[in-house]
C-alpha positions as CSV (number, residue, x, y, z in Angstrom):
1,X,22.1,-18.8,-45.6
2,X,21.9,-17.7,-42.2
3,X,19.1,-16.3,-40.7
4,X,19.4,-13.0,-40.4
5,X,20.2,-13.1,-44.3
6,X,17.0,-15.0,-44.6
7,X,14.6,-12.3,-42.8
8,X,16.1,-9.4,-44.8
9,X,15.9,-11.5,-48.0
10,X,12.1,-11.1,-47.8
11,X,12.7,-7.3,-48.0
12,X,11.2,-7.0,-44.3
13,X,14.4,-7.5,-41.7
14,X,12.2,-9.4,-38.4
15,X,14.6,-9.0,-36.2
16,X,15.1,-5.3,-36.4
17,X,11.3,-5.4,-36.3
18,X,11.3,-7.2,-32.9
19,X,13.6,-5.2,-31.3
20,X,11.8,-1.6,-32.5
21,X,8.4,-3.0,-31.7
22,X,8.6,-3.1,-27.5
23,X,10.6,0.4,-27.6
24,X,7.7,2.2,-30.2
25,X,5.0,0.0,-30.9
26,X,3.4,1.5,-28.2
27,X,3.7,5.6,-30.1
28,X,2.8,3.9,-33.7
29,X,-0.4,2.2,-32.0
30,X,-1.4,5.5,-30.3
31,X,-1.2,7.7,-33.5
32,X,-3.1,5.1,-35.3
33,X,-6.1,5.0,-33.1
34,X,-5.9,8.9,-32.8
35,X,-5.8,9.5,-36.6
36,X,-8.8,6.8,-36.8
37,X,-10.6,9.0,-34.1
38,X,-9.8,12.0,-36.3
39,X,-11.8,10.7,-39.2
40,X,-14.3,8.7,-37.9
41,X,-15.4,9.9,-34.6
42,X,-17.4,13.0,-34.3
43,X,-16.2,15.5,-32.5
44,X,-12.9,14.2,-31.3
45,X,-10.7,16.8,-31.3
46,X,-13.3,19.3,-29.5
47,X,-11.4,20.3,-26.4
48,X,-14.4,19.1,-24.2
49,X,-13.8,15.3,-25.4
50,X,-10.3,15.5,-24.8
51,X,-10.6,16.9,-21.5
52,X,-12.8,13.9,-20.8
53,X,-10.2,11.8,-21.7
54,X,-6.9,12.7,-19.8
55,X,-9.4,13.5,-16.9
56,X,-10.6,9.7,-17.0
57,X,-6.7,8.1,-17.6
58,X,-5.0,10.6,-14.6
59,X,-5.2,8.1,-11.9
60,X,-4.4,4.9,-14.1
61,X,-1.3,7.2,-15.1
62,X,-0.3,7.8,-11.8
63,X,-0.5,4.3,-10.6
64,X,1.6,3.2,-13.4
65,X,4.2,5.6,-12.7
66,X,4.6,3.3,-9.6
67,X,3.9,0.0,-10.8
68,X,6.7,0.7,-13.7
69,X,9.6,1.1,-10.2
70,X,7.9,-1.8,-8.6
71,X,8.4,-4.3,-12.3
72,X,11.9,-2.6,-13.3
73,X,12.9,-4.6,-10.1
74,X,11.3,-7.7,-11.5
75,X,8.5,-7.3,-8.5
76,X,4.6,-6.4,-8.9
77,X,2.4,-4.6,-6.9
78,X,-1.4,-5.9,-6.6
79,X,-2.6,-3.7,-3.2
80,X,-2.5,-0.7,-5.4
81,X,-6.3,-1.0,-5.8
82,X,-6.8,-1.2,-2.3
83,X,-4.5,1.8,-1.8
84,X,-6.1,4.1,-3.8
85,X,-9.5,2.5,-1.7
86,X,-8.1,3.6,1.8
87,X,-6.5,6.7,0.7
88,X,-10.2,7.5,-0.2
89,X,-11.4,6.8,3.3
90,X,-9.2,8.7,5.1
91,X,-10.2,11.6,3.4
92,X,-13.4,12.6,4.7
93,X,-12.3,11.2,8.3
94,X,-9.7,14.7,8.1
95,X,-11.3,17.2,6.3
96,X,-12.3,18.8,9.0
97,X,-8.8,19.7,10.0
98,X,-8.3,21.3,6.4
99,X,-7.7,19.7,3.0
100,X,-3.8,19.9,3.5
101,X,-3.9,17.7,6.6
102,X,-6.5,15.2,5.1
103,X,-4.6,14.7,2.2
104,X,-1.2,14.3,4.5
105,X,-2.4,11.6,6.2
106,X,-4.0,9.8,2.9
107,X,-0.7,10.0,1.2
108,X,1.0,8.5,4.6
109,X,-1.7,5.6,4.5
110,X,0.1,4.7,1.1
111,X,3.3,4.9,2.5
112,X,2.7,2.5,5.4
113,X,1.0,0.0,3.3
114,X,3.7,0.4,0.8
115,X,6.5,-0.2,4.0
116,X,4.5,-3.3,5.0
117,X,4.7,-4.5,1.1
118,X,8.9,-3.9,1.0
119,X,9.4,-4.8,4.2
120,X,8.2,-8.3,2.9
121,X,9.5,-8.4,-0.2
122,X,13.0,-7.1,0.9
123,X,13.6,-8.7,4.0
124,X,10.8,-11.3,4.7
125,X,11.4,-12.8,1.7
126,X,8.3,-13.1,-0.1
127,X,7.5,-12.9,-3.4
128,X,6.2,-9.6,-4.3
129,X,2.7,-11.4,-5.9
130,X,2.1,-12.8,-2.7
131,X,2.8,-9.9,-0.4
132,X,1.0,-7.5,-2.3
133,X,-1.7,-10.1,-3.0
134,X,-2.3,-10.5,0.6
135,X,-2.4,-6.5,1.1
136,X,-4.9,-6.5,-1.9
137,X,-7.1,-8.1,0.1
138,X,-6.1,-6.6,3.6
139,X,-6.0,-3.2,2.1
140,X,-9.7,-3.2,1.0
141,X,-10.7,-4.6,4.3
142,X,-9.1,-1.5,6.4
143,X,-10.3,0.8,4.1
144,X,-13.8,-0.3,4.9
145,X,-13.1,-0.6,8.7
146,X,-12.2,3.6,8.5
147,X,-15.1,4.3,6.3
148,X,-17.4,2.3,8.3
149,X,-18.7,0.5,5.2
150,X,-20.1,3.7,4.0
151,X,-20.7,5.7,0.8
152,X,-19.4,9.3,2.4
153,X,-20.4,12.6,-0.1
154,X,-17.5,15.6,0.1
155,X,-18.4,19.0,0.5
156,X,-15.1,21.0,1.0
157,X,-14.8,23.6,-1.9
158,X,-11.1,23.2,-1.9
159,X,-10.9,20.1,-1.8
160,X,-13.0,19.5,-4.5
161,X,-11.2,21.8,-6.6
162,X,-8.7,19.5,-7.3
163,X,-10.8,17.9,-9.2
164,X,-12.8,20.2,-10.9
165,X,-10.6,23.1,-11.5
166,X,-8.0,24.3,-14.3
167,X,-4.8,26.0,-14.9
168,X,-4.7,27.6,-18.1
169,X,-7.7,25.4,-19.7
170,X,-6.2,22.1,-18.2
171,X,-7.6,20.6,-15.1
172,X,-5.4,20.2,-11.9
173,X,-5.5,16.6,-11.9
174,X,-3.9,16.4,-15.9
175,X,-1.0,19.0,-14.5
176,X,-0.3,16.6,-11.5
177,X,-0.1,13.4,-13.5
178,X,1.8,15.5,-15.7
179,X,4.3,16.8,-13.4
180,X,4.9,13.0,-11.9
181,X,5.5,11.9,-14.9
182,X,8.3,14.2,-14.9
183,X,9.7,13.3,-11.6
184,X,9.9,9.7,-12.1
185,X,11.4,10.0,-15.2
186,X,14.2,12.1,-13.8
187,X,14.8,9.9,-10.9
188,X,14.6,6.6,-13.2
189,X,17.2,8.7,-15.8
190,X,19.2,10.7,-14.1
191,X,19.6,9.5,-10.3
192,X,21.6,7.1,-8.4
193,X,18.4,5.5,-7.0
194,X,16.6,4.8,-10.3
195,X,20.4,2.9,-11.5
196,X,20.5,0.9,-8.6
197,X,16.6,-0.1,-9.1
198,X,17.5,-0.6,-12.6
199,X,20.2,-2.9,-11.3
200,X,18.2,-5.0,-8.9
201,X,15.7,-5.7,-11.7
202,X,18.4,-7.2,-14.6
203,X,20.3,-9.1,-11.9
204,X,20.1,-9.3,-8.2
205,X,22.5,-11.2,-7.2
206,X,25.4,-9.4,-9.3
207,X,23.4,-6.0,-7.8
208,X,24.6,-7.6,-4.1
209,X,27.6,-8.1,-5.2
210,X,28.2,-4.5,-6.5
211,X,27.4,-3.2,-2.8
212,X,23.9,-1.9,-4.3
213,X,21.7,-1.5,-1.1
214,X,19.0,-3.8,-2.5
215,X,17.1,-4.6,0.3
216,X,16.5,-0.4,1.2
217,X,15.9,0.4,-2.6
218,X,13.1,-2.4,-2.7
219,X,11.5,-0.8,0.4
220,X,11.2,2.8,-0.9
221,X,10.3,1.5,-4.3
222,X,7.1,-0.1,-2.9
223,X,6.7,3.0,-0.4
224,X,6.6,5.1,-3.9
225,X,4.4,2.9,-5.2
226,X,2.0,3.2,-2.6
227,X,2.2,7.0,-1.9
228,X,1.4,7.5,-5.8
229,X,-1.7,5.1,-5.3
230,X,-2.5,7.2,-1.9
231,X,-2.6,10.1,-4.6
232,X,-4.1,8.6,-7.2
233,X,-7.0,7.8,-4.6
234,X,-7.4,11.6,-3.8
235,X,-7.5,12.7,-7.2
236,X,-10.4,10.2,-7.8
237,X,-12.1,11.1,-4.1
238,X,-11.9,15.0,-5.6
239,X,-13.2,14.6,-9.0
240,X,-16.3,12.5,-8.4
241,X,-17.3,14.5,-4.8
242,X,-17.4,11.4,-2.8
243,X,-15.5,8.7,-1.0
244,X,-16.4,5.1,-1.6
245,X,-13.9,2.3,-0.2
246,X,-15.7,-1.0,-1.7
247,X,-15.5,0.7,-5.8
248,X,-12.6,3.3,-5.8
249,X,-9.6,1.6,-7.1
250,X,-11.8,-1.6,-8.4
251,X,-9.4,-3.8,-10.6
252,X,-6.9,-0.6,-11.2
253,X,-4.0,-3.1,-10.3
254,X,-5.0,-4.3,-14.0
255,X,-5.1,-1.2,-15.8
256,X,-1.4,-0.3,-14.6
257,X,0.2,-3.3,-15.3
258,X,-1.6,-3.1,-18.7
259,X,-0.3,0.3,-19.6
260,X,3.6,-0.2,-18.0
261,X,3.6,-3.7,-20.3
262,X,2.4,-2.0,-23.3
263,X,4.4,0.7,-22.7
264,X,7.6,-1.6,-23.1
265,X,8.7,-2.1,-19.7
266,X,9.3,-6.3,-19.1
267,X,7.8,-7.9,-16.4
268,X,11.2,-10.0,-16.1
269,X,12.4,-6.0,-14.9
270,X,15.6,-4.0,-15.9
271,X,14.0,-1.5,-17.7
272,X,11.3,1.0,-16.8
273,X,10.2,3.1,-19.7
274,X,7.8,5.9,-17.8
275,X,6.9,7.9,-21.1
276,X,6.1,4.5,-22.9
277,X,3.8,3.8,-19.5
278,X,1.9,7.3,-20.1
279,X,1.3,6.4,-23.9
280,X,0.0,3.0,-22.7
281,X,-2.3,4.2,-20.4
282,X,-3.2,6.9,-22.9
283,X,-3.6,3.7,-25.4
284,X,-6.2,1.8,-23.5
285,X,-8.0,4.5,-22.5
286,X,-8.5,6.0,-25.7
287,X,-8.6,1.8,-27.2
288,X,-12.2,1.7,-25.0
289,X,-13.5,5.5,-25.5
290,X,-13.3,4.8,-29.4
291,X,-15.0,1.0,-29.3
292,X,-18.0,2.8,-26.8
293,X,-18.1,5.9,-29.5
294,X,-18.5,3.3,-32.7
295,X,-21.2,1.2,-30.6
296,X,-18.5,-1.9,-29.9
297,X,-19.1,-4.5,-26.9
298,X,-17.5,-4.0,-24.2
299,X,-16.4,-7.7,-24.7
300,X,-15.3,-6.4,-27.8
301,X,-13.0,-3.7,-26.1
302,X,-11.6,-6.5,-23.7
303,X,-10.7,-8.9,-26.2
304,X,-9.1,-6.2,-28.2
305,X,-7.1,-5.3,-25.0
306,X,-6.3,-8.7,-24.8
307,X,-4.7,-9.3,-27.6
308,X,-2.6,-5.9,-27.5
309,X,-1.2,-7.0,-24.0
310,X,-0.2,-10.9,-25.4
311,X,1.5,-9.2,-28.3
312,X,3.5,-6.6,-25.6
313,X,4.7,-9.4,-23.7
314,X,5.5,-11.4,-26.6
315,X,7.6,-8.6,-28.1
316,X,9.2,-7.6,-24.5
317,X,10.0,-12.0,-24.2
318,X,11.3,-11.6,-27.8
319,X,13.8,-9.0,-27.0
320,X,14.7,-10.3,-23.8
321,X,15.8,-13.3,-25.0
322,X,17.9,-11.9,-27.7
């Protein structure tokens, strides 16, 4: 008997299983922790909690959007952290000259950090865990170099408004997230550019060989990368008042590779799945608001975490293989 006959004799076909599970394991696991929420968490559904929860996943959202580009081409992009960090000191360094020009020249920090990364990924040569690792670290320290090393409060009403303020009920921040969500998805679906990054990711070398402008498409998806951090940075420099290079950005690096992996998008790159990246950020974050609301460890959380990530790249390595 062969063995596809043997996994559907059990009743369960496993193979249909693996491929169904890195597409929409991520939407199942989401509605079951929701629908767990809904009947044992108090108050879950009150607009006020939910509020509290987009406004907390926004910027882990928005750095995903870029870290899904950067590992559809099979790369990965660790200064993201640091991004966000320097896009946050450059802020109150500008606000003088208006909130427009401020966040301008944030959003054209992450753009020059994200040329430096491309530039040596695409035409250095380095491996994209080694150029971004050392921009991790380089990023940080600039970052603290602009600030000074210091803990700087904002007081510009429109600035701040990005982060505090709504549009019908739903705070700026949600509706930006929102509407990048859109964009890369478009540009990932429906564009020349996201093909060819699509390309580079399942197979370089046949990519080269196509006349697909690798080395130009690596740079701006690393540029995009970092001008999303840059934002994501502002968003989080808006909504808490206050700019603080050593913490903003802390370990976010994690967070978005979490959510693009459990969101279905392989590591080993060819496929970027953007709304399966929103609905695993959405997954972690609500994974560790409902383990704090039912007085879980945060060890507890992690390890839970854990295991949902080994079980994502297990599935994705399943399929891939196949």
């Amino acid at each position: 008997m062969s063995a596809p006959a043997v996994e559907k004799a059990g009743g369960l076909d496993t193979g249909r299983l693996r491929r169904l599970l890195p597409a929409y394991g991520v939407y199942v696991a989401l509605l079951v922790l929701v629908l767990f929420n809904i009947v044992y968490t108090d108050n879950f559904l009150e607009w006020s909690n939910l509020r509290i929860q987009l406004v907390q996943v926004t910027p882990v959202v928005i750095v995903a959007l870029g870290m899904a580009l950067v590992i559809g081409t099979e790369g990965i992009d660790l200064s993201v952290g640091s991004v966000m960090a320097l896009g946050a000191a450059i802020i109150p360094l500008y606000l003088g000259y208006g909130p427009v020009a401020a966040i301008v020249l944030a959003i054209v920090g992450g753009l020059v950090i994200g040329l430096i990364n491309g530039g040596l990924v695409a035409f250095v040569g380095l491996q994209p865990i080694v150029a971004t690792l050392a921009m991790l670290v380089a990023g940080r320290g600039i970052a603290l170099v602009v600030s000074s090393g210091r803990y700087k409060d904002i007081r510009d009403k429109d600035f701040l408004a990005i982060g505090t303020d709504t549009f019908l009920h739903v705070p700026y921040t949600v509706w930006i997230a929102a509407v990048l969500s859109l964009i890369v998805g478009f540009v990932v679906r429906r564009t020349v550019f996201g093909r060819r990054l699509l390309a580079i990711g399942d197979n370089r070398p046949a990519a080269v060989l196509a006349g697909v402008p690798v080395r130009r498409v690596l740079v701006t998806v690393y540029v995009i990368s970092g001008m999303l951090a840059a934002v994501a940075g502002i968003i989080q420099v808006s909504r808490i008042g206050s700019a603080d290079a050593s913490r903003i950005g802390l370990l976010i690096e994690l967070s978005a590779i979490t959510a693009v992996v459990v969101g279905g998008t392989p590591l080993t790159g060819g496929k970027v799945r953007v709304l399966g990246t929103v609905a695993g950020a959405l997954l972690m974050q609500l994974l560790t608001a409902t383990m704090i609301a039912n007085n879980l460890r945060d060890s507890t959380a992690q390890m839970v975490q854990a295991v949902i990530i080994l079980v994502a790249v297990y599935a994705a390595r399943e399929r891939r293989t196949r």
